[in-house]
Rosetta silent file (secondary structure, phi, psi, omega in degrees, C-alpha in Angstrom):
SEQUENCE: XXXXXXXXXXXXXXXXXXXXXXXXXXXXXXXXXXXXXXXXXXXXXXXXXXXXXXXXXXXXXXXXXXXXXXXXXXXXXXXXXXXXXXXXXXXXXXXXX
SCORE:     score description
SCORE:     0.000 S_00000001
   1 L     0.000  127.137 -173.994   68.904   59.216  -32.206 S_00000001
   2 L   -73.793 -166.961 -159.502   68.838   60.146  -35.869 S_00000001
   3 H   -97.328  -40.543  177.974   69.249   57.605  -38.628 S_00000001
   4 H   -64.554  -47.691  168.547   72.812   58.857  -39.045 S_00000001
   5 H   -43.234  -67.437  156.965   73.750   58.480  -35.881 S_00000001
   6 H   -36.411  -40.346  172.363   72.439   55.247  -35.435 S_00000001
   7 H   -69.787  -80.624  163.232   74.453   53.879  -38.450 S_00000001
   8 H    17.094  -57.171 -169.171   77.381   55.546  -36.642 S_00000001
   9 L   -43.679  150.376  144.628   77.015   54.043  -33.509 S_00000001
  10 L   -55.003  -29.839 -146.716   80.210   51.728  -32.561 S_00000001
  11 L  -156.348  125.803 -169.301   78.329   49.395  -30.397 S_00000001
  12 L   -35.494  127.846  165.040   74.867   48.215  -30.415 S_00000001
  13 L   -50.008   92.005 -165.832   72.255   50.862  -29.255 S_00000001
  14 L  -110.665   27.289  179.619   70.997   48.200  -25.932 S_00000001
  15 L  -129.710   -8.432  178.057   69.452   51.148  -24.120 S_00000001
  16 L  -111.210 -169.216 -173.364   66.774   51.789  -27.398 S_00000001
  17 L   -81.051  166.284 -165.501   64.240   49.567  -28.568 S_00000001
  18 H   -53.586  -31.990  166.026   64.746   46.184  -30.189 S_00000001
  19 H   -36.809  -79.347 -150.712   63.474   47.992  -33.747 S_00000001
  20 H   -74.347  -25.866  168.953   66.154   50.268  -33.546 S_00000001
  21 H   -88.757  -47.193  151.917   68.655   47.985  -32.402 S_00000001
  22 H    28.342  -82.340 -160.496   67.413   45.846  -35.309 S_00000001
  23 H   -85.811  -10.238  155.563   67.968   48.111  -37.955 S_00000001
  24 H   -56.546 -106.708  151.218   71.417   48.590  -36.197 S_00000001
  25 H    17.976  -67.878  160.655   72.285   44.959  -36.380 S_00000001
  26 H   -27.330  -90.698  174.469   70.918   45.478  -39.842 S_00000001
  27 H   -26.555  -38.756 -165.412   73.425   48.161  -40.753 S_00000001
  28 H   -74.747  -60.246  171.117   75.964   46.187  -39.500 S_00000001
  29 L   132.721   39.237 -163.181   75.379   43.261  -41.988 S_00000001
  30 L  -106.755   47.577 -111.656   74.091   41.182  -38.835 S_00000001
  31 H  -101.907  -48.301 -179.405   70.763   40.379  -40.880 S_00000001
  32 H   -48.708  -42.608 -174.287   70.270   36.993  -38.450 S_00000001
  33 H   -57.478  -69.981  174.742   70.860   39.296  -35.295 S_00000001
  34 H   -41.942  -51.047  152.745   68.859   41.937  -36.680 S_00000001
  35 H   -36.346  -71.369  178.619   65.636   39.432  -37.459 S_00000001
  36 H   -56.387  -82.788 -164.345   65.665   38.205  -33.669 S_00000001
  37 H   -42.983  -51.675  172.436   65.277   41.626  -32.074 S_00000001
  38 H   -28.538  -69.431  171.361   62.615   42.380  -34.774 S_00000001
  39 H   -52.122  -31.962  166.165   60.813   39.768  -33.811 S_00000001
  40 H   -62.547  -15.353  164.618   61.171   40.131  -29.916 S_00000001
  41 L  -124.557  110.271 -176.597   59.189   43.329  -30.044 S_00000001
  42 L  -102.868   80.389 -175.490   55.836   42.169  -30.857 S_00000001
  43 L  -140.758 -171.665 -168.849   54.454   45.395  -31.519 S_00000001
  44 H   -96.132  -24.477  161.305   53.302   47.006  -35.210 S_00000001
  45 H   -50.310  -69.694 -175.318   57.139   48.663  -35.051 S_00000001
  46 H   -42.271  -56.280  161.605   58.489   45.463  -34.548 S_00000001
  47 H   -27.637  -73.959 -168.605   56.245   43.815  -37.632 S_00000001
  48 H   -49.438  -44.756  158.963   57.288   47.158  -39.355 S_00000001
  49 H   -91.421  -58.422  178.984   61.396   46.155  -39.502 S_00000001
  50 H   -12.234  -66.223  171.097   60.380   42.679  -39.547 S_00000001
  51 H   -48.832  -38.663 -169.943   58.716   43.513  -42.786 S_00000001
  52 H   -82.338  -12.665  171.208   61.612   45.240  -43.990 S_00000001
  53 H   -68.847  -56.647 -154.287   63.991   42.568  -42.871 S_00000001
  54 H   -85.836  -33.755  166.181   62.153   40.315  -44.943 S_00000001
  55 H   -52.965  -31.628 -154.073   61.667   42.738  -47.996 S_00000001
  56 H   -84.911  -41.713  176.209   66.030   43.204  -47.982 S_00000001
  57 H   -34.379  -59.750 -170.218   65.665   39.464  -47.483 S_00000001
  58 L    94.181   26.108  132.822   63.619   38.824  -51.101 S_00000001
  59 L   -81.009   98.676 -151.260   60.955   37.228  -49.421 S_00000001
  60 H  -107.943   -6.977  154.429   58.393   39.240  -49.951 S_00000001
  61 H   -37.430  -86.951  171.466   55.195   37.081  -49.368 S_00000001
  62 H   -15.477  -62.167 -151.677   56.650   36.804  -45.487 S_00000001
  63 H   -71.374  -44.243  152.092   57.459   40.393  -46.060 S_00000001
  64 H   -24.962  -65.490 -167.089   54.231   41.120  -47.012 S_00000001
  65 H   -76.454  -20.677  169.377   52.480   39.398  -44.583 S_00000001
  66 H   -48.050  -57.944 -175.578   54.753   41.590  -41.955 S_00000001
  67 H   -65.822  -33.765  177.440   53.572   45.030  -43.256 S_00000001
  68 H   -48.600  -85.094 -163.575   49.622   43.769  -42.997 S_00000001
  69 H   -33.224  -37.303 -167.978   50.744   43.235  -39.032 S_00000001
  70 L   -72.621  -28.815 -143.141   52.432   46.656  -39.169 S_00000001
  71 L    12.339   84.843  176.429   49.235   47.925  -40.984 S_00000001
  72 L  -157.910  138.276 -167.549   51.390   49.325  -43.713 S_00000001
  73 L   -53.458  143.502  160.933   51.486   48.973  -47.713 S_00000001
  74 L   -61.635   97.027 -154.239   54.611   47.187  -49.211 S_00000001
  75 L   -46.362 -165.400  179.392   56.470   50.811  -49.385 S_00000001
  76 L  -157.580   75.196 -161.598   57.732   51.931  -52.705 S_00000001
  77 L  -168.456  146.235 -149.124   60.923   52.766  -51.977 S_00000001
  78 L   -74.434 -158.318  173.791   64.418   51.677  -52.376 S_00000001
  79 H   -64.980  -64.350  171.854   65.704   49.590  -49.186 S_00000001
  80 H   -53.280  -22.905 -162.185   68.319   52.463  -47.848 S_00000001
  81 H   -85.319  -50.106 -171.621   65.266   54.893  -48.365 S_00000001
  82 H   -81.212  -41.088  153.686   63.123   52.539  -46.017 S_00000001
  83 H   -60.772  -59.358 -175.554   65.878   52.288  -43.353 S_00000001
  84 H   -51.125  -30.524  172.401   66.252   55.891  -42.727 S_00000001
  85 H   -78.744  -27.253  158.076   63.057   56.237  -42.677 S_00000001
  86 H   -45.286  -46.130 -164.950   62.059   53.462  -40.124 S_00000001
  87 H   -81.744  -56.539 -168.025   65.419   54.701  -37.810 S_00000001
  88 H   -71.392  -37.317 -164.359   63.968   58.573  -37.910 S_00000001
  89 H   -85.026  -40.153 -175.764   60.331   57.868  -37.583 S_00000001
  90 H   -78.183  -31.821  156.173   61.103   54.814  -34.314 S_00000001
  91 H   -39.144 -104.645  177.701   63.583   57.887  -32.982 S_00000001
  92 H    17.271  -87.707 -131.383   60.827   60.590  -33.262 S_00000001
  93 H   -59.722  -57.738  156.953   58.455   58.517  -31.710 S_00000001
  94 H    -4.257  -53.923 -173.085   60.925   57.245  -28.861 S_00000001
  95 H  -101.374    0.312  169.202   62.266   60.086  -27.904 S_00000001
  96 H   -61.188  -33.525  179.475   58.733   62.101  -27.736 S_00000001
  97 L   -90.188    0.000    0.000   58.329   60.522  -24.131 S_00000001
């Protein structure tokens, strides 16, 4: 599911991974919502919207400490730039299997 699509959606994606419904959730303005599935997949995706939950957040120590788990740099990019890219790159990889 592309990044557009994903915004799109009507209804939470529950059939993709907690990341992606995340950054759904996210999209939504469901930032609390969005945070718990991040965290429930305790993988370096999950750490990887975590961080970015926490970046959109303004904490960025926390946020920080996310992307190390993720083992990824605090991007340099705005926030809309860093969702699409997080929803197309956890697509990709998702739908490669």
């Amino acid at each position: 599911m592309s990044a557009a699509k994903l915004r799109a959606s009507p209804a939470a994606p529950t059939s993709l991974s907690l990341a992606l419904q995340a950054l759904w959730w996210d999209a939504t303005g469901n930032w609390e919502q969005a945070h718990r599935c991040a965290q429930d997949q305790d993988d370096r995706t999950g750490a990887a919207v975590h961080a970015y939950l926490h970046r959109k957040e303004g904490d960025i120590p926390n946020a920080r400490y996310w992307y190390a788990r993720a083992g990824r740099p605090l991007p340099d990019l705005s926030l809309d730039a860093e969702w699409e890219h997080l929803a197309d790159e956890i697509s990709r990889h998702e739908t490669a299997f």
